[in-house]
N, C-alpha and C positions, 0 to 999 in steps of 0.2 A: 845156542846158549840155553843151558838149562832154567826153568822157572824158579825161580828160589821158592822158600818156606815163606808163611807170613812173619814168622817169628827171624827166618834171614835179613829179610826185607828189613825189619822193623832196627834192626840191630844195622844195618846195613845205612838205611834213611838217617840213624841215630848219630854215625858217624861222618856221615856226610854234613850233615848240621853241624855238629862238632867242629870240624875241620873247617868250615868258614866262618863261624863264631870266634875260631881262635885265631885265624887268619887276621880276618877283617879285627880284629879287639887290639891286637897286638898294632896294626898299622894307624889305627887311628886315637891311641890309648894316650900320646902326646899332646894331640888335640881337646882329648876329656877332658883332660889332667888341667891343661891352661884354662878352657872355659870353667872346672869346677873349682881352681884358686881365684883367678881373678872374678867370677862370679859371686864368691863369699865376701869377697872384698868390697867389692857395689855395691852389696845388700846395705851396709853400714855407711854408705857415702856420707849421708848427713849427719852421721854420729862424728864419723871420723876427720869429716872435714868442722865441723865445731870444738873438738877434741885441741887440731892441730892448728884453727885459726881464733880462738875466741877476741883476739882483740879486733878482726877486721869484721866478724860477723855478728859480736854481740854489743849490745851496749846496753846503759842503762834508762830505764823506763822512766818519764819524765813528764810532762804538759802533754801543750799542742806543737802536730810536727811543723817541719817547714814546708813554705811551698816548693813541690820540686823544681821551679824554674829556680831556685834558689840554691839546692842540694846540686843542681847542675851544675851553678855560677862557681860553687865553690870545688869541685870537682875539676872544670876545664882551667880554675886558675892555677889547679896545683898540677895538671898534665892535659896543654894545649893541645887540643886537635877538633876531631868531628863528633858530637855525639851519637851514637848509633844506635841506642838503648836505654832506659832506664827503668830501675825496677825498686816498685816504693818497697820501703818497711814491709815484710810478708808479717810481723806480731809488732808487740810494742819493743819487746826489745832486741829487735834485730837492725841491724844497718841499712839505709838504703844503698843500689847499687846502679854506676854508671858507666856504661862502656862507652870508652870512647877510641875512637879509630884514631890511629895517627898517619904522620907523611909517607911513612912508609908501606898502609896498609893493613898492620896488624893493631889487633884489639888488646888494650888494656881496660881491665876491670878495677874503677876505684869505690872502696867501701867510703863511705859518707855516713854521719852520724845526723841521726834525721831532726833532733831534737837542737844543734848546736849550728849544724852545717862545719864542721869539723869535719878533717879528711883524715881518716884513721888507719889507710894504708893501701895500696893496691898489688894488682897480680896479672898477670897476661889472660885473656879472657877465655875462659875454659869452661862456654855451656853448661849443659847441663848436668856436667859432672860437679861443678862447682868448687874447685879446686885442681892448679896443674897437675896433681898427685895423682889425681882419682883419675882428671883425663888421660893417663897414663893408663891407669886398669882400665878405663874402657876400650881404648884403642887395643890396646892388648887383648881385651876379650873377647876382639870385633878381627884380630889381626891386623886392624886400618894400616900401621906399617909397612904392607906385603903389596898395602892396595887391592885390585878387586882380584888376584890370586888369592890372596889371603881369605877375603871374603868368602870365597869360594871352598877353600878347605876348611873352612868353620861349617858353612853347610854340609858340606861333605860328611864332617864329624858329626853331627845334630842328626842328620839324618840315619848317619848308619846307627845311631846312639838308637834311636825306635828301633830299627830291626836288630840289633843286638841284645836287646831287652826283651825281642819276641821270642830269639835264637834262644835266649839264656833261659827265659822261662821253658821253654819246651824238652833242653837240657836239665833244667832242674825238674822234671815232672819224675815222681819217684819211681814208677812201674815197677814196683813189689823190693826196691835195691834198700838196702839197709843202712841209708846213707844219710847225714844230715839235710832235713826238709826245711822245717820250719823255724831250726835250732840247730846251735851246733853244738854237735857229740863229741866230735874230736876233740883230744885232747891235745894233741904238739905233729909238727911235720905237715906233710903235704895234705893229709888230709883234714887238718885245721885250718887249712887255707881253700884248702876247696870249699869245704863248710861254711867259712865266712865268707868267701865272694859268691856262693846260693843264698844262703841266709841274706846278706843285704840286699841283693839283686831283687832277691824278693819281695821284701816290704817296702824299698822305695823303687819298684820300676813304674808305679803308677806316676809318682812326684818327676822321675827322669825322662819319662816321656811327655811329660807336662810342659817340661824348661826346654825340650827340643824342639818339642813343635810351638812353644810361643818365641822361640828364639829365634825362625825359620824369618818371620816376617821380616826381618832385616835383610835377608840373604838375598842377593842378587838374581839369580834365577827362582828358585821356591818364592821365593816373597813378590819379585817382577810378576811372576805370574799369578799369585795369588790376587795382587792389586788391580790387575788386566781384569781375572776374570768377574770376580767380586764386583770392580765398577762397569762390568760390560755387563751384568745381571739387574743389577739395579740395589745391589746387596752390600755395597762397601761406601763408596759415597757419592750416593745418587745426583743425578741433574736438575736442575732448576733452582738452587741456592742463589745463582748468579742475574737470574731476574735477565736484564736486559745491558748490565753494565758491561763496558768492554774491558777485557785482561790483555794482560800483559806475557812475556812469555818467563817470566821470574818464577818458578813453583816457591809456594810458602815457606818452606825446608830451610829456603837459603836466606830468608826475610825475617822470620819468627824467632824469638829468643827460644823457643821450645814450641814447635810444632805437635800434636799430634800425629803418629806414625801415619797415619789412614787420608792426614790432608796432605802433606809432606810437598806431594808431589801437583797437587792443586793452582793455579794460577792465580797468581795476584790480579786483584784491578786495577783499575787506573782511578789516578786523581782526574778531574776535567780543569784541566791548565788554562782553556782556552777560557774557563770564566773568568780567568784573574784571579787579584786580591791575596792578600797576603797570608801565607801559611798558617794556621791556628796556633797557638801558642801550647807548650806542653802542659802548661796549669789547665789547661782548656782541656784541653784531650783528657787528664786522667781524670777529671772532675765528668768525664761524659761515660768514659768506660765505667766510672765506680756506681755512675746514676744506673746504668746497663746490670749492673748486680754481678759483674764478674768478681769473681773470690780471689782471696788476699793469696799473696803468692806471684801474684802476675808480672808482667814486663810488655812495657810498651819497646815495640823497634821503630827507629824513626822513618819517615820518606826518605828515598833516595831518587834522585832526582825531580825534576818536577812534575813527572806524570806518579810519582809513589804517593806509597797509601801509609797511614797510621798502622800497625800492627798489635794488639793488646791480646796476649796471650798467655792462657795459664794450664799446667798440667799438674793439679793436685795430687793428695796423695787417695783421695775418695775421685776416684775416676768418674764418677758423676758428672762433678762440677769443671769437668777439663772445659775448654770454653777459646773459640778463638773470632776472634772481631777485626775488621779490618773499616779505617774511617779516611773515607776524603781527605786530604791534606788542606783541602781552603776552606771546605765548607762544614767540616766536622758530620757529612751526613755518613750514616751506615751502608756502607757498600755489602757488606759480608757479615751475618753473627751464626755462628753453630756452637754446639755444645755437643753432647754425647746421646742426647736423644736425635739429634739431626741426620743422624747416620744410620745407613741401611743396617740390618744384621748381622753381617761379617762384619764390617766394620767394626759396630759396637763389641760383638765375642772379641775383636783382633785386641780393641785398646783396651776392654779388661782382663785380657790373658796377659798382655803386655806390661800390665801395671802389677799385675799379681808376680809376673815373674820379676819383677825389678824390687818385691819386695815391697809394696807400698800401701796395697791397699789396704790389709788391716795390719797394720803398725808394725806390734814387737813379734806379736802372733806368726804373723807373714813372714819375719825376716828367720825365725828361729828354724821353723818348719824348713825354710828352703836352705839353709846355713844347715842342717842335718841330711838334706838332699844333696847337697854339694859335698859333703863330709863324707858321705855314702859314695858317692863318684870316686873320690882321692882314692877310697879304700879299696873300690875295684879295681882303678888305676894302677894300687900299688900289690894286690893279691894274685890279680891275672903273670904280673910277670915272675910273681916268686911262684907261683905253681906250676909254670911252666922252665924254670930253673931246675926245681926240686925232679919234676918229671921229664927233662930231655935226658936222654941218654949220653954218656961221655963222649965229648968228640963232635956228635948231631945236633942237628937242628930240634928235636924231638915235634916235628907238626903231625897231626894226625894223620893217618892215613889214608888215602884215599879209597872207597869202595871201588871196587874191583869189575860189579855187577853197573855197566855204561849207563841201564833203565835208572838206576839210582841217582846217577848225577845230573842226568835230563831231568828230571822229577824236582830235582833242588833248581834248575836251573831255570824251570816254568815259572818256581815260584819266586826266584827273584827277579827275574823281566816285571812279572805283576809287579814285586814293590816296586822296584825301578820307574814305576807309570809314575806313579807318585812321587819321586824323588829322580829327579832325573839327573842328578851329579854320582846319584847312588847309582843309580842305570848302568850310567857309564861304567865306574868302578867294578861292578859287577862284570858288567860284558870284558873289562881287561882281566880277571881271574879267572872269568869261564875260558878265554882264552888260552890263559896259560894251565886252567886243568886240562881242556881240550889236547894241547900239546904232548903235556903227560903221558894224557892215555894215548894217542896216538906213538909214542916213544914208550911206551913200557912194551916189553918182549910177548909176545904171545906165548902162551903155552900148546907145544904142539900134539897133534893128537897120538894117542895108544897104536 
């Protein structure tokens, strides 16, 4: 086989790129698509869930509140069961809130008016989405539906979103073509669509690489291991919090109204039962958390049995102050307190990327910017496939073609093993396309010699 030209080569390598940008774009463009609707949708949870419930979350501002062993009393009379939860007033004029477990299991959420002890309405209890609605879009944006498949092809999407971002820029680098760069020239047709899916690609692929990689730490494998390696470093959430008390084998996740992504998976303590005496009362408990200075917003979880612990935890919207405490059940002592300085440095980067991406840490600012990043997604979403409409030929698939020259697609195929170190669902992905080019080329005709 002949040596190509550098300028073959270049033209050669060019289309090789090409061809698995449009490959891979076109297979995971589904997945965009969902993460960057229902993603725009989150950003607004709390606008849209006060929009759609003002009678169950606001009320009016008034005296001194009640005590919550009282906002309880009147909670369990209007829907008997267990309480699991309660969560004062986050302002003056918000509701407090009570989850209470029933015979069957599941959690209802009843709004309480903190000022009256009036029951103003309840809802099936829906974390931290804060409305069934929203836990709809989250699931949704998580796949939870699909279960850990599901999970699985969201990181799959997230992931390939980075190296699709990498593809695209290196696609859109101009090398002297007289093609829309930084703007779009075109006026109508396929070349006003090419224009716009480079032009946006480009000003927000910083912002879309932003939301993949803070959106990994969810995912099952990427985020598994991230949290493996992070707390085997000493870098995510370090050892010796827990002093000498013994845990339990509960992680936080499933105990906390709203854990911290980075404790999630952390072990509760124990109560010490064998002291005796009688459980602390909850006027008791939040009167200890509020001496403790954790910030308005919060939720105590109750013990659950009699070796559980108090639970008081808060995920502001100033990730700062995120804060989780965990207190004795008889004796009201502090078993557990961390906040956001407690934690190693992955940790800390993990829950301020995590809060930035969910839109929260600086307000209207946060949510506009990533509501223009997710708008930017739809739009490549929806340009990739009109481009490739406008340009397949009648009849064909129109995919690009594959380089001819075998050194070219080993060259592309080095360098996506390397990504694949790093994303190892993309790994895979990759090694079943290289397979099936491998095939290809093995099945395309030779040309025979002169």
């Amino acid at each position: 086989m002949s040596t190509p030209t550098p300028r073959a080569a270049s033209a050669a390598l060019y289309r090789a790129v090409w061809r698995w940008h449009f490959i891979a774009g076109l297979l995971v463009l589904p997945f965009v698509f969902l993460l960057a609707v229902t993603g725009a949708v989150y950003l607004f949870k709390d606008e849209i869930n006060d929009a759609a419930y003002p009678a169950l979350r606001t009320v009016e501002a008034q005296g001194a509140q009640l005590a919550p062993s009282r906002l309880v009393a009147a909670a369990l009379e209007a829907h008997p069961g267990e309480v699991a939860a309660y969560a004062p007033a986050a302002a003056p004029d918000r509701s407090a809130e009570v989850d209470i477990r029933g015979a069957d299991g599941l959690k209802t959420t009843v709004y309480v008016n903190p000022y009256t002890a009036e029951v103003l309405g309840d809802q099936w209890e829906s974390g931290p989405a804060g409305s069934p609605v929203m836990h709809l879009v989250r699931r949704l944006h998580s796949l939870d539906y699909v279960g850990w498949f599901g999970n699985r092809l969201i990181e799959l999407a997230a992931g390939w979103m980075v190296l699709l971002v990498a593809s695209g820029l290196y696609l859109w680098w101009p090398r002297g073509k007289g093609v829309g760069t930084v703007s779009i020239r075109a006026r109508q047709g396929r070349p006003w669509w090419r224009d716009l899916h480079a032009v946006t690609g480009l000003y927000t692929s910083g912002f879309i690489v932003f939301l993949a990689m803070t959106g990994l730490p969810w995912s099952g494998v990427w985020g598994a291991k991230f949290y493996e390696y992070s707390y085997a470093l000493g870098l995510g959430m370090p050892d010796g919090y827990w002093s000498d008390a013994p845990v339990s084998t509960v992680p936080t996740g499933e105990a906390a109204h709203h854990a911290p992504w980075i404790l999630e998976k952390q072990p509760l303590p124990l109560s010490d039962a064998a002291a005796g005496g009688a459980p602390q009362g909850l006027d008791a408990v939040v009167a200890r958390v509020e001496a403790l200075g954790i910030a308005p917003g919060y939720a105590v979880a109750m013990p659950r049995g009699p070796e559980g612990v108090f639970t008081a935890s808060v995920y502001p919207d100033d990730i700062s102050y995120e804060r989780i405490i965990h207190l004795d059940q008889y004796t009201g002592e502090v078993l557990f307190d961390a906040d956001l300085a407690d934690l190693g440095t992955l940790g800390r980067w993990a829950e301020w990327g995590i809060s930035v991406h969910m839109g929260q840490e600086w307000g209207l600012a946060n949510q506009l910017v990533l509501l223009l990043a997710c708008a930017a997604m739809i739009a490549l979403c929806i340009s990739a496939p009109v481009m490739w409409w406008k340009r397949r030929p009648s009849g064909a698939l129109g995919v690009p073609e594959a380089p001819r020259d075998w050194r070219i697609v080993r060259g592309v195929l080095a360098m996506a093993v390397a990504a694949g170190v790093f994303f190892p669902l993309v790994g895979l992905s990759l090694l079943a396309l290289a397979a099936i080019e491998i095939a290809l080329h093995l099945a395309r005709p030779r040309a025979r010699p002169a």
